[in-house]
ChimeraX commands (.cxc) that place a marker at each C-alpha (Angstrom):
marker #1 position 4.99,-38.31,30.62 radius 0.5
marker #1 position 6.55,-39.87,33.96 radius 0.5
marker #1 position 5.42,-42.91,35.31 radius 0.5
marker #1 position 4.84,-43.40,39.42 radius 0.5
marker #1 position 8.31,-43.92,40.09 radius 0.5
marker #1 position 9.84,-40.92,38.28 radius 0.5
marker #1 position 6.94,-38.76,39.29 radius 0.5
marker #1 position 8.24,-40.02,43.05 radius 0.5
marker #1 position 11.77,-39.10,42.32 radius 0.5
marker #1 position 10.37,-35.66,41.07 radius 0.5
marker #1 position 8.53,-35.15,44.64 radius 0.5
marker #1 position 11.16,-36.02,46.85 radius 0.5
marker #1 position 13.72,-33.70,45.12 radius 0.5
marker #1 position 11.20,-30.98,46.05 radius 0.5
marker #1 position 11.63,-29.51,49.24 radius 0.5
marker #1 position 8.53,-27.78,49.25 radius 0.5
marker #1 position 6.48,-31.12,49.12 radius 0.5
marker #1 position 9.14,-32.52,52.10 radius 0.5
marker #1 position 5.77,-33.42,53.61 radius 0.5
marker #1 position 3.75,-34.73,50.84 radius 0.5
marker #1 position 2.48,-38.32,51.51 radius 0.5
marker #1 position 2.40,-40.78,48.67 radius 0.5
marker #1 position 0.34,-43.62,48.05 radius 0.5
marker #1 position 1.32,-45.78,44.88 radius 0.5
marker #1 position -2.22,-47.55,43.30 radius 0.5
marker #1 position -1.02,-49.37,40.81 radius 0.5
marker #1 position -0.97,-52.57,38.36 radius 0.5
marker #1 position 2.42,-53.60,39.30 radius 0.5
marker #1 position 1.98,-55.82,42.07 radius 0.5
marker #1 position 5.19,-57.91,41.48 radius 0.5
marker #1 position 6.69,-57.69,45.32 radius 0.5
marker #1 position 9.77,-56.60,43.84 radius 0.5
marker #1 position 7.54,-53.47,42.31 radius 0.5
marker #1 position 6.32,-52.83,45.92 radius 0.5
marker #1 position 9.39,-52.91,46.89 radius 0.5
marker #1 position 10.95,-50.66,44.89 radius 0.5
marker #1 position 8.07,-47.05,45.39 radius 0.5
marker #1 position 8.40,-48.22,49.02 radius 0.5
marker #1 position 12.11,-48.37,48.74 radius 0.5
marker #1 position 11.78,-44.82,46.63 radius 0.5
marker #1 position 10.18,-43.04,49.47 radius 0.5
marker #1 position 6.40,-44.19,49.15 radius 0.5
marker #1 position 4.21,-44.15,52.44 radius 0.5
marker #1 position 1.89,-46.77,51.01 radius 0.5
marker #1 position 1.17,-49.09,47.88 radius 0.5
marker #1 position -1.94,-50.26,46.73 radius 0.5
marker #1 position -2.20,-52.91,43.94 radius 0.5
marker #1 position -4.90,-53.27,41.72 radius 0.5
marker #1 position -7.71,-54.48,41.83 radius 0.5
marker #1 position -8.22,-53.11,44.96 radius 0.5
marker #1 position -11.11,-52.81,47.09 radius 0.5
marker #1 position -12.28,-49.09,48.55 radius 0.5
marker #1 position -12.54,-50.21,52.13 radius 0.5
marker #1 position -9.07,-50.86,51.91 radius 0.5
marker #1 position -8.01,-47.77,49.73 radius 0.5
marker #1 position -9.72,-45.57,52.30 radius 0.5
marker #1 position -8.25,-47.11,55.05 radius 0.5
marker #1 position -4.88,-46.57,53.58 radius 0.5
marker #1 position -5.31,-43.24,53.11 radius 0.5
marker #1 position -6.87,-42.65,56.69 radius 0.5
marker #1 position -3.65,-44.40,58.23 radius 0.5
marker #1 position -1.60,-41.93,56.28 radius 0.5
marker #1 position -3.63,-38.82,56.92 radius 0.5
marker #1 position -3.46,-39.70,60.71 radius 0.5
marker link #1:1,2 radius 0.2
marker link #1:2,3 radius 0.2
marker link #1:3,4 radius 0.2
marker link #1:4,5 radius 0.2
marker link #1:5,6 radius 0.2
marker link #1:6,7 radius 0.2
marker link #1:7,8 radius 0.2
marker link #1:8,9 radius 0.2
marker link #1:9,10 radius 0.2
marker link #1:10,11 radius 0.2
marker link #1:11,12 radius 0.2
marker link #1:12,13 radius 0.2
marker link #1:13,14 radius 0.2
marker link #1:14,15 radius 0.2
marker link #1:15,16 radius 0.2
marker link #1:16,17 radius 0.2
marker link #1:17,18 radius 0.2
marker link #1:18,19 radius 0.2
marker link #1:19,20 radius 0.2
marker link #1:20,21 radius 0.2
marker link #1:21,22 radius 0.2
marker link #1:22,23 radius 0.2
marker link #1:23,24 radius 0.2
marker link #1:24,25 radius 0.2
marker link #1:25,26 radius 0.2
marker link #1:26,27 radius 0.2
marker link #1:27,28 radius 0.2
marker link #1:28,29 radius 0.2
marker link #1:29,30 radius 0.2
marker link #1:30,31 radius 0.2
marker link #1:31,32 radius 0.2
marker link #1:32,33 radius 0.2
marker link #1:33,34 radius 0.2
marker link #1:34,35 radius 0.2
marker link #1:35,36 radius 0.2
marker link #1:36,37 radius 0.2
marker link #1:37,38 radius 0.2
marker link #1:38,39 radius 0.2
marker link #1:39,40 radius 0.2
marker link #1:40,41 radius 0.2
marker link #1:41,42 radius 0.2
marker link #1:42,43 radius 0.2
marker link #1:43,44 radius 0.2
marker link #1:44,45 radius 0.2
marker link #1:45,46 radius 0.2
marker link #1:46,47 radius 0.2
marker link #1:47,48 radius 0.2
marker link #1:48,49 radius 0.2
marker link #1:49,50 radius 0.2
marker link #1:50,51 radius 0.2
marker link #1:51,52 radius 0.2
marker link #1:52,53 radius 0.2
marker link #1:53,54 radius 0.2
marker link #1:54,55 radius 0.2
marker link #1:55,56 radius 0.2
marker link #1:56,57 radius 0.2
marker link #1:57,58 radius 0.2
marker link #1:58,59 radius 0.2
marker link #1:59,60 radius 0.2
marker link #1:60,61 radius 0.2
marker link #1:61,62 radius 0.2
marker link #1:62,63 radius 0.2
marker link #1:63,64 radius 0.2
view
């Protein structure tokens, strides 16, 4: 039962996903929220609602 920013912590303690990208899609779309998971180590953050042009595109940008 972790929420996005926990479950974060938990992947970035993990050397074995060292090169696991993460995307945040979430409710919270308080700047200070986006902030923080991009603060936390997050490669992207996607509020909702969000549109699935621009999820994809995120997503693209961080598969390279």
């Amino acid at each position: 039962n972790l929420d996005g920013y926990s479950t974060l912590e938990e992947i970035k303690k993990n050397e074995a996903l060292n090169n696991t990208k993460v995307l945040f899609l979430s409710a919270k779309n308080n700047p200070k929220d986006i902030e923080k998971g991009l603060g936390m180590g997050a490669d992207a953050y996607v509020t909702k609602p969000y549109s699935i042009k621009k999820l994809i595109q995120q997503i693209e940008e961080l598969l390279g």
